[in-house]
C-alpha positions in Angstrom: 0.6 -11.8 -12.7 -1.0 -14.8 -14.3 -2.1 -14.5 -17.9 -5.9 -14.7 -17.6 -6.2 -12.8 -14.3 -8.9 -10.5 -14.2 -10.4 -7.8 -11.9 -12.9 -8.5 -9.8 -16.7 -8.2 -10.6 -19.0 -5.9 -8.9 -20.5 -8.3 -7.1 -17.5 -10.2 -5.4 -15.5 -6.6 -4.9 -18.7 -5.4 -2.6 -18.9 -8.8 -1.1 -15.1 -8.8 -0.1 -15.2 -4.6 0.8 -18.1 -5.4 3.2 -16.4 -7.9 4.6 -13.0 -5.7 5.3 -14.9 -3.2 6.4 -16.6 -5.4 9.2 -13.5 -6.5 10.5 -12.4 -2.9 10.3 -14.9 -1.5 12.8 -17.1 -4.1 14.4 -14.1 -5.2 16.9 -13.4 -1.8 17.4 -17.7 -1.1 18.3 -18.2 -4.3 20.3 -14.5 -3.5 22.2 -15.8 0.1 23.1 -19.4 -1.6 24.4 -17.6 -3.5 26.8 -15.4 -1.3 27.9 -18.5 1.2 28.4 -20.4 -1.6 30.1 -17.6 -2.4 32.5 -16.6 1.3 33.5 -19.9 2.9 32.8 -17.8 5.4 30.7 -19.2 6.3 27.6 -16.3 8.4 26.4 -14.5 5.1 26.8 -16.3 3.4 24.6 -15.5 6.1 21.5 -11.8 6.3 22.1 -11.9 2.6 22.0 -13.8 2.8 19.0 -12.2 5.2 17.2 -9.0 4.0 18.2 -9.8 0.7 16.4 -10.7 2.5 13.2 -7.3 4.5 13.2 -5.6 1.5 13.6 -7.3 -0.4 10.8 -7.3 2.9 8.7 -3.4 3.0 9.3 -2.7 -0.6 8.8 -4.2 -0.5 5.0 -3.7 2.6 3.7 -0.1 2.4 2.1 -2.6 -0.7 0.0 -4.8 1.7 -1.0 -2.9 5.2 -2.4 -3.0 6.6 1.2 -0.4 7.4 3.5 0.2 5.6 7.3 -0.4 9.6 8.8 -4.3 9.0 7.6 -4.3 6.5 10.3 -4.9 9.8 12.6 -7.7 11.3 9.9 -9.0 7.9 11.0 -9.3 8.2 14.6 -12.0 11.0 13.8 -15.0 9.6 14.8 -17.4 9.6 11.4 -15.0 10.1 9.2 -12.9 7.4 10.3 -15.2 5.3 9.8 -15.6 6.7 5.7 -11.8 6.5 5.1 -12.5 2.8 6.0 -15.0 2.4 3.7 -13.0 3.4 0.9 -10.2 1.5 2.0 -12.3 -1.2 1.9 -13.6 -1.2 -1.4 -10.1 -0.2 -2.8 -8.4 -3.2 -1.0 -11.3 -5.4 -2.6 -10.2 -4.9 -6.1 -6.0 -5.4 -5.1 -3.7 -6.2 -6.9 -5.7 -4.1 -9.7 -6.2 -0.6 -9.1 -9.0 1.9 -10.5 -7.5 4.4 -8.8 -4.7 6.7 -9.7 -1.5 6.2 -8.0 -0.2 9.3 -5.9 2.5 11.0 -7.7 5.0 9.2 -5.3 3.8 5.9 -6.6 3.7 6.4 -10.1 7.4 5.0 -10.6 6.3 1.7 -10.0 2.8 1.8 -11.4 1.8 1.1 -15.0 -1.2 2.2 -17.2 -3.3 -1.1 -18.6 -4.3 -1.1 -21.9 -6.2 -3.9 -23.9 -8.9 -5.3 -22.2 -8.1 -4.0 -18.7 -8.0 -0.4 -20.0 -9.1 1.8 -16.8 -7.2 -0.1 -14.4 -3.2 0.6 -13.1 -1.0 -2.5 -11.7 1.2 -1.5 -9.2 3.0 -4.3 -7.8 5.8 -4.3 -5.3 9.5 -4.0 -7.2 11.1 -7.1 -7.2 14.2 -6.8 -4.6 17.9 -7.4 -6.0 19.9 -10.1 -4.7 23.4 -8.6 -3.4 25.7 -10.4 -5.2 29.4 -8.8 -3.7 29.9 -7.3 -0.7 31.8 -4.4 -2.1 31.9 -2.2 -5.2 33.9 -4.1 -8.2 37.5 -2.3 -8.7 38.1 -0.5 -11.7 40.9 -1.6 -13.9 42.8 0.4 -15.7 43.4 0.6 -19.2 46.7 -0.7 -20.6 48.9 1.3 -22.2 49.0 0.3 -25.9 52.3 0.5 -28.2 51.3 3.4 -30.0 50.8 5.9 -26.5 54.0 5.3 -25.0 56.2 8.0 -24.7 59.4 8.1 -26.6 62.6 7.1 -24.8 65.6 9.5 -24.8 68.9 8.3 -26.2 
């Protein structure tokens, strides 16, 4: 995170969620039309379209607090289209969150305070480099003068 990073405005989070959301379902609309047009199957056209929207809803939820199995919620065919939305405008606002983590997320989130109070940061762990192959050995502890056993004479 860079020092003087900030959360998006209003303005430039709608901007970037409207944008998301177009490329969320208008592929997935003009797809279906042509499809439609072709066959002259309109059920075509909404299994492509929802279809689409499942797919997009799948690809961002894990971004955005949701699981991948809402990708199904979002092959139904208006409220697909709603779970995009708010996908949309929660992926706008990335890598800041004004959302509260799912309880499977919390071990990686953290609570802002100061001037970004309201918002959680919830970045990916950082991966550990593997550094030996194995498990070190234990040693074992020496035995000092003062443990040994007496010898018999």
């Amino acid at each position: 995170m860079q020092r003087g990073s900030r959360p998006r405005g209003l303005t430039s989070r709608a901007g970037i969620a409207a944008a998301l959301f177009t490329v969320a379902i208008v592929p997935g609309w003009t797809l279906g039309d042509l499809a439609e047009t072709g066959t002259g199957w309109p059920v075509l056209d909404w299994v492509i379209t929802c279809g689409w929207s499942g797919l997009a809803v799948t690809a961002g939820a894990p971004y955005a607090s949701y699981r991948r199995m809402d990708g199904l919620a979002g092959a139904v065919p208006l409220y697909g289209w709603y779970l995009a939305g708010i996908l949309s405008w929660r992926l706008a606002l990335l890598p800041y969150r004004d959302w509260e983590p799912r309880r499977d997320e919390l071990w990686q989130a953290r609570w802002l305070t100061g001037d970004l109070i309201g918002h959680w940061r919830a970045d990916a762990p950082a991966h550990r480099t593997v550094t030996a192959a194995k498990r070190p050995a234990t040693s074992r502890r020496p035995r000092s003068a003062t443990t040994r056993r007496p010898s018999a004479s």
